[in-house]
N, CA, C and O atoms as a GROMACS GRO file, in nm:
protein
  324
    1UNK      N    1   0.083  -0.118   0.000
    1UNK     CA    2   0.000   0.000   0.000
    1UNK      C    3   0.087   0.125   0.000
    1UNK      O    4   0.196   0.127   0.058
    2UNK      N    5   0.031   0.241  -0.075
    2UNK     CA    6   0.133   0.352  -0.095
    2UNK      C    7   0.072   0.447   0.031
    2UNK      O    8  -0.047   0.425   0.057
    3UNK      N    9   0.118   0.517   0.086
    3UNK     CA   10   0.040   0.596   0.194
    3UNK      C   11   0.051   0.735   0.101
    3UNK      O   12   0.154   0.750   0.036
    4UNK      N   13  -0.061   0.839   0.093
    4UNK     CA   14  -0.048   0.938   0.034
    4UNK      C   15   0.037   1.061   0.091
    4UNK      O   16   0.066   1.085   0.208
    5UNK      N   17   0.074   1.139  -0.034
    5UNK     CA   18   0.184   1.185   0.000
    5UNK      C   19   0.149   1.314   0.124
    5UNK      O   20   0.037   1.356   0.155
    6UNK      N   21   0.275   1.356   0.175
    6UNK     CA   22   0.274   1.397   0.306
    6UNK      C   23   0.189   1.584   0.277
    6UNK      O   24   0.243   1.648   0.187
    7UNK      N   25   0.092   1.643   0.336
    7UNK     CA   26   0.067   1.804   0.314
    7UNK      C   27   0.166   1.870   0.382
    7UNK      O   28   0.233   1.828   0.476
    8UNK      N   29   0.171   2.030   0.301
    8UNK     CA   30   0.255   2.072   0.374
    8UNK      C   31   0.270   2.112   0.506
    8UNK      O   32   0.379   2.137   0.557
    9UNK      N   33   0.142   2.118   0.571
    9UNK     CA   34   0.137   2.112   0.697
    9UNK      C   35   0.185   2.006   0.758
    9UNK      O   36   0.260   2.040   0.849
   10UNK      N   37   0.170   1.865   0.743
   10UNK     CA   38   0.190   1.755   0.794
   10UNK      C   39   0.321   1.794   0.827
   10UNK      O   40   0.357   1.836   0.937
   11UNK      N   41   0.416   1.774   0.688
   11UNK     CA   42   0.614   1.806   0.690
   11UNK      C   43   0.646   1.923   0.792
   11UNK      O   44   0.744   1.919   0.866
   12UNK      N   45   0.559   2.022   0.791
   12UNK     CA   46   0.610   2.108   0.899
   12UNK      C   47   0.661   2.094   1.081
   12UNK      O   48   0.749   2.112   1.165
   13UNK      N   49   0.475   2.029   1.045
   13UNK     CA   50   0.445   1.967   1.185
   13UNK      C   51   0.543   1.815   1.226
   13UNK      O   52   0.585   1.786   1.338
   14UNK      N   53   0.559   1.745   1.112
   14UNK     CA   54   0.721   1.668   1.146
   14UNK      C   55   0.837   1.727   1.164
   14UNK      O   56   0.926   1.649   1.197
   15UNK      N   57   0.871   1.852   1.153
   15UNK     CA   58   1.003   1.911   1.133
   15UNK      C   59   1.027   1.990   1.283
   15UNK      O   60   1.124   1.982   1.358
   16UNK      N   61   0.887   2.075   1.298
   16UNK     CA   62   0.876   2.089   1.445
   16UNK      C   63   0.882   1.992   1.586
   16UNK      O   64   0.914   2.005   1.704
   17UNK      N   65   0.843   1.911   1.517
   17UNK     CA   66   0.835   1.784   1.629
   17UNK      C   67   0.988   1.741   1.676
   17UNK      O   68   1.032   1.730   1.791
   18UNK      N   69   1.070   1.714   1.517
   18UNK     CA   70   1.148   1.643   1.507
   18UNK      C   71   1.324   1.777   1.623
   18UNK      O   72   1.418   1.762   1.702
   19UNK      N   73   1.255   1.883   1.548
   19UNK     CA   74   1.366   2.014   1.622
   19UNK      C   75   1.322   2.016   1.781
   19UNK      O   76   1.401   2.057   1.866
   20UNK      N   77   1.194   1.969   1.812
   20UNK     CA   78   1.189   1.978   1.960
   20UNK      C   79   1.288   1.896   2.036
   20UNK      O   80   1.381   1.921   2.114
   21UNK      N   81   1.208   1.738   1.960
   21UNK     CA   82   1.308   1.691   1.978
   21UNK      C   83   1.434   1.653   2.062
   21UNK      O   84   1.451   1.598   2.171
   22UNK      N   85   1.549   1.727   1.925
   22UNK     CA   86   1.706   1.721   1.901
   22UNK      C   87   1.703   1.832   2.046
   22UNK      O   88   1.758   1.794   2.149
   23UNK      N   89   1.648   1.942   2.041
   23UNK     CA   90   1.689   2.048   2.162
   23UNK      C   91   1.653   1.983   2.267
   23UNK      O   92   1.739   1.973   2.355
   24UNK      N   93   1.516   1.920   2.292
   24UNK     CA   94   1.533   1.855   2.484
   24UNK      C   95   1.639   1.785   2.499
   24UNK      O   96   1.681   1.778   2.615
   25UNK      N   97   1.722   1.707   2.382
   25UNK     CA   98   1.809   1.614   2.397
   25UNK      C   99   1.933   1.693   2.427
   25UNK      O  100   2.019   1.631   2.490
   26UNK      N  101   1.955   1.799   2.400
   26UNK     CA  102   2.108   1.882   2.344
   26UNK      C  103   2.064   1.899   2.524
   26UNK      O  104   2.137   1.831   2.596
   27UNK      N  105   1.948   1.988   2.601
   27UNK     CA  106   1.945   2.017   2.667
   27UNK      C  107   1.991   1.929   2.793
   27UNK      O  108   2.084   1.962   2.866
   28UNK      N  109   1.904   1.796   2.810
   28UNK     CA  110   1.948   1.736   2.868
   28UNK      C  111   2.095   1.701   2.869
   28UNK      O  112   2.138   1.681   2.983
   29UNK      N  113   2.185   1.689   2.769
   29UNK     CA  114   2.286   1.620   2.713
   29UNK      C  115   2.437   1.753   2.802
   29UNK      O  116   2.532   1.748   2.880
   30UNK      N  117   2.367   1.844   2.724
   30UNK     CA  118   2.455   1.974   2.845
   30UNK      C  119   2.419   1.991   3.021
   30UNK      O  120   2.488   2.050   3.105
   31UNK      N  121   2.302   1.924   3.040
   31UNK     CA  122   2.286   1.924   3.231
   31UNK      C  123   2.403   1.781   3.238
   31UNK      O  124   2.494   1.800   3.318
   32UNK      N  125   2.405   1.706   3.197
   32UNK     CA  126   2.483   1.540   3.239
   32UNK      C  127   2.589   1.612   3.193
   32UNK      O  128   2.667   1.541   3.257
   33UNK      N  129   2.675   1.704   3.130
   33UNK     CA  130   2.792   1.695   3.098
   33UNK      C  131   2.839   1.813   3.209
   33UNK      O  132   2.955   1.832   3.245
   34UNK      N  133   2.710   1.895   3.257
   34UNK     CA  134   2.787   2.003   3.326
   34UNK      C  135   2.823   1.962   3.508
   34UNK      O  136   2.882   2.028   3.594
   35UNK      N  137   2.732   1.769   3.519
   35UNK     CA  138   2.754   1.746   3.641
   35UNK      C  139   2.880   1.671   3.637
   35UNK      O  140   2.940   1.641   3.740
   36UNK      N  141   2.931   1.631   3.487
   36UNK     CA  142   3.043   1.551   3.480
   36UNK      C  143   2.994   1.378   3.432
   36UNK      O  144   3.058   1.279   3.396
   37UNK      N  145   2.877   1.403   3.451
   37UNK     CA  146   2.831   1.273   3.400
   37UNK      C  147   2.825   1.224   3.224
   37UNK      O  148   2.771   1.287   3.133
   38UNK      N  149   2.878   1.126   3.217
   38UNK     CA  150   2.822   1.059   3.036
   38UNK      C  151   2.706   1.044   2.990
   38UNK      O  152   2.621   1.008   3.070
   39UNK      N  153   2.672   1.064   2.872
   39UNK     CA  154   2.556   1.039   2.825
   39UNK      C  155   2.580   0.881   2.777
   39UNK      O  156   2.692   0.831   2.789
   40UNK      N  157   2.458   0.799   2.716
   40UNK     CA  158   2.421   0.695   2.591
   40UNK      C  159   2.307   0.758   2.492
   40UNK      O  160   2.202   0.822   2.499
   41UNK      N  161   2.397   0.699   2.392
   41UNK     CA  162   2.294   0.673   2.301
   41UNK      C  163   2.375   0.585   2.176
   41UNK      O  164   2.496   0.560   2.178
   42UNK      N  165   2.278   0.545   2.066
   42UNK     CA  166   2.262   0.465   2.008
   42UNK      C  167   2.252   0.585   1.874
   42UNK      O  168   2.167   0.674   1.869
   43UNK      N  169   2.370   0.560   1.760
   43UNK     CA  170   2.297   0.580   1.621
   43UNK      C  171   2.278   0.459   1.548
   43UNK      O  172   2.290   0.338   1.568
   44UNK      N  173   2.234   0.565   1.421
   44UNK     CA  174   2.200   0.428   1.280
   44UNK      C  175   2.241   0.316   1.316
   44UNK      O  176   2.180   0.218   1.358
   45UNK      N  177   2.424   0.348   1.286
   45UNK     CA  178   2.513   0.236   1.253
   45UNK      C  179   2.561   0.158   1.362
   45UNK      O  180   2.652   0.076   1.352
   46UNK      N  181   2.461   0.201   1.532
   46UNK     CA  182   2.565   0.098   1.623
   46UNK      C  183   2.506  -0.006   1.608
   46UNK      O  184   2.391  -0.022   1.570
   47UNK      N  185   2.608  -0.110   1.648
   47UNK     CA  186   2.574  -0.220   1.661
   47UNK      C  187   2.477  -0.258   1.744
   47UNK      O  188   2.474  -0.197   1.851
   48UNK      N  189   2.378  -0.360   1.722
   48UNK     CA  190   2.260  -0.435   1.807
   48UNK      C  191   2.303  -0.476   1.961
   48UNK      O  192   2.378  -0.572   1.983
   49UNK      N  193   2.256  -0.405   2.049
   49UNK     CA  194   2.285  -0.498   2.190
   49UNK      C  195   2.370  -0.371   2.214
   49UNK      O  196   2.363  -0.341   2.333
   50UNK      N  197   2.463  -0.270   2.130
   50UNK     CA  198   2.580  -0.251   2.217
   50UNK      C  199   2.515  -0.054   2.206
   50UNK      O  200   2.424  -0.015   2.132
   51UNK      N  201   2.594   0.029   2.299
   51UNK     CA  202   2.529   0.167   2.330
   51UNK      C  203   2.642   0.251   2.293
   51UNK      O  204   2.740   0.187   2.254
   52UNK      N  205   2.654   0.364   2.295
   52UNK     CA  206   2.804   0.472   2.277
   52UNK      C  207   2.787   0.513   2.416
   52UNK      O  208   2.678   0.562   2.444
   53UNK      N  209   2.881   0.500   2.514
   53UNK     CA  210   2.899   0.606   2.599
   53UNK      C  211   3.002   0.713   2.581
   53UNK      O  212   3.120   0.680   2.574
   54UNK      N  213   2.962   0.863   2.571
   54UNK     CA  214   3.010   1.000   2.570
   54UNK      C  215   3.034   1.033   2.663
   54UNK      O  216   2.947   1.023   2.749
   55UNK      N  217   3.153   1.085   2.698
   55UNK     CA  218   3.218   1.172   2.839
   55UNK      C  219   3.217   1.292   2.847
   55UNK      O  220   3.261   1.299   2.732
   56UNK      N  221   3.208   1.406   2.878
   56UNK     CA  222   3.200   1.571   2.860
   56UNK      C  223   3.310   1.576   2.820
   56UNK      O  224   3.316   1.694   2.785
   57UNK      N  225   3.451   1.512   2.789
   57UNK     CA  226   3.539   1.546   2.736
   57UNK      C  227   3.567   1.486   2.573
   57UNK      O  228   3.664   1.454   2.504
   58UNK      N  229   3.466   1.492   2.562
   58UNK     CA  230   3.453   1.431   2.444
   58UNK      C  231   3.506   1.259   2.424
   58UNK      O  232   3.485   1.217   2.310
   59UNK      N  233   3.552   1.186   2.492
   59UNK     CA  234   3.600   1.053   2.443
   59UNK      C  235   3.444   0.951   2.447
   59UNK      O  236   3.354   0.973   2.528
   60UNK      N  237   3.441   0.888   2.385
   60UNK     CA  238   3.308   0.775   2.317
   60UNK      C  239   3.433   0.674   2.362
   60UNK      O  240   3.554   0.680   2.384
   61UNK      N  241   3.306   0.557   2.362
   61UNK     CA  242   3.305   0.448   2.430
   61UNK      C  243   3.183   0.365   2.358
   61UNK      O  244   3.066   0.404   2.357
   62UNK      N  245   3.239   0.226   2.289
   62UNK     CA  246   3.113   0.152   2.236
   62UNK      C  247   3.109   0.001   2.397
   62UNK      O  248   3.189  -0.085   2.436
   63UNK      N  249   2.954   0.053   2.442
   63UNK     CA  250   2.974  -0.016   2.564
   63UNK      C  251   2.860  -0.136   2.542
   63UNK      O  252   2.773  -0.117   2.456
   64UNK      N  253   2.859  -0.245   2.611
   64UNK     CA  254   2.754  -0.357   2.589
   64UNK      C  255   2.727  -0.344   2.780
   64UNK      O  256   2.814  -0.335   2.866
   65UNK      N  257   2.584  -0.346   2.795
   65UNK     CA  258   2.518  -0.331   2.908
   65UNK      C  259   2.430  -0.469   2.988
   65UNK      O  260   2.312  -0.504   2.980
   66UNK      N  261   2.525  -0.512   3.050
   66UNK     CA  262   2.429  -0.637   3.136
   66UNK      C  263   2.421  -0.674   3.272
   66UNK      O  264   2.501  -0.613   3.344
   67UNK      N  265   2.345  -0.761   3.332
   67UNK     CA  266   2.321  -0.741   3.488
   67UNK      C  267   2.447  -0.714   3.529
   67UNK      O  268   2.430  -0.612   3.595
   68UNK      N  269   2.609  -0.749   3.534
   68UNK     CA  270   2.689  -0.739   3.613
   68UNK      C  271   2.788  -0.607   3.586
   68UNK      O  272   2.888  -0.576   3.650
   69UNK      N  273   2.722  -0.532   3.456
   69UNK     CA  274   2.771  -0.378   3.453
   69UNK      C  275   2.737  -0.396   3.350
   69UNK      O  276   2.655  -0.469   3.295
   70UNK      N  277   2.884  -0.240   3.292
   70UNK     CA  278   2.922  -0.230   3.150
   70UNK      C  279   3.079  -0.267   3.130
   70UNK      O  280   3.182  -0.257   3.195
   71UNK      N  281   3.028  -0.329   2.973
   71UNK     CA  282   3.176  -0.362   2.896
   71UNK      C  283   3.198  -0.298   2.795
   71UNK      O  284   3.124  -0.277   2.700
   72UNK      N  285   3.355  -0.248   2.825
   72UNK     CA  286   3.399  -0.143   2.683
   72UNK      C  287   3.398  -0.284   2.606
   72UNK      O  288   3.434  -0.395   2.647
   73UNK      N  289   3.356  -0.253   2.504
   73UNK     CA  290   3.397  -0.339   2.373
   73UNK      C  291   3.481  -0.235   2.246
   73UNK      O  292   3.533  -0.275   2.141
   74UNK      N  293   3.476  -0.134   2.282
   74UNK     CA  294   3.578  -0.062   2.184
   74UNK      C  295   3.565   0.077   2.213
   74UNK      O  296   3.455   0.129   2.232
   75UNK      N  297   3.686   0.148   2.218
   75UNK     CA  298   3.677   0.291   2.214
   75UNK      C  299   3.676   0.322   2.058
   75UNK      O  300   3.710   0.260   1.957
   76UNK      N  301   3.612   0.467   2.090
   76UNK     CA  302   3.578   0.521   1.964
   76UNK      C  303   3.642   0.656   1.970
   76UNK      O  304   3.680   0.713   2.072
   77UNK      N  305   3.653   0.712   1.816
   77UNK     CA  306   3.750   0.838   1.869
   77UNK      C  307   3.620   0.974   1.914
   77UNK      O  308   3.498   0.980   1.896
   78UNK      N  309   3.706   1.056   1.968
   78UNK     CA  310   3.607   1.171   1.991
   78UNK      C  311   3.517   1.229   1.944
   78UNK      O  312   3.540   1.241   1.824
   79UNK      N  313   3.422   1.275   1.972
   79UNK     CA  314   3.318   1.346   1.926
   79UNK      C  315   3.344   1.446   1.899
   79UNK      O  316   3.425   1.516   1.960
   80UNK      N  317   3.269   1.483   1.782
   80UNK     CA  318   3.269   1.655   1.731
   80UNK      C  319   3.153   1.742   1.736
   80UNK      O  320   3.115   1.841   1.674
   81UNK      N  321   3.091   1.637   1.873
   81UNK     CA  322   2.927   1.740   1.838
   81UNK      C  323   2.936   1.866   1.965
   81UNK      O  324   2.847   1.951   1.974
   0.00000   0.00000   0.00000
């Protein structure tokens, strides 16, 4: 089934949604970095099962999460966001 195509209101109202969003996240993302704490998250390309942990100093961390902690399974290089 084709779903009909999107009005321009609809795309807006996705674009607004989507910018709210990215900012509660940025927001939150600057309170955890200003207590010194890391964030997670997950893009596209991580791997299944495993998370990025971010440090306020920029170093990433690809971490796998289970009852008896976390495991680095690979550092990643720094972030540029």
């Amino acid at each position: 089934m084709n779903n009909p195509p999107m009005t321009e209101h609809e795309i807006n109202e996705q674009i607004w949604k989507e910018l709210s969003t990215l900012e509660s996240y940025d927001g939150g993302k600057r309170h955890r970095f200003s207590l010194g704490l890391p964030i997670y998250y997950s893009d596209d390309d991580t791997p299944d099962g495993l998370t990025i942990r971010e440090y306020p100093d920029g170093r990433r961390e690809l971490v796998r999460r289970h009852s008896e902690g976390e495991e680095i399974v690979r550092v990643l290089s720094a972030s540029l966001r």
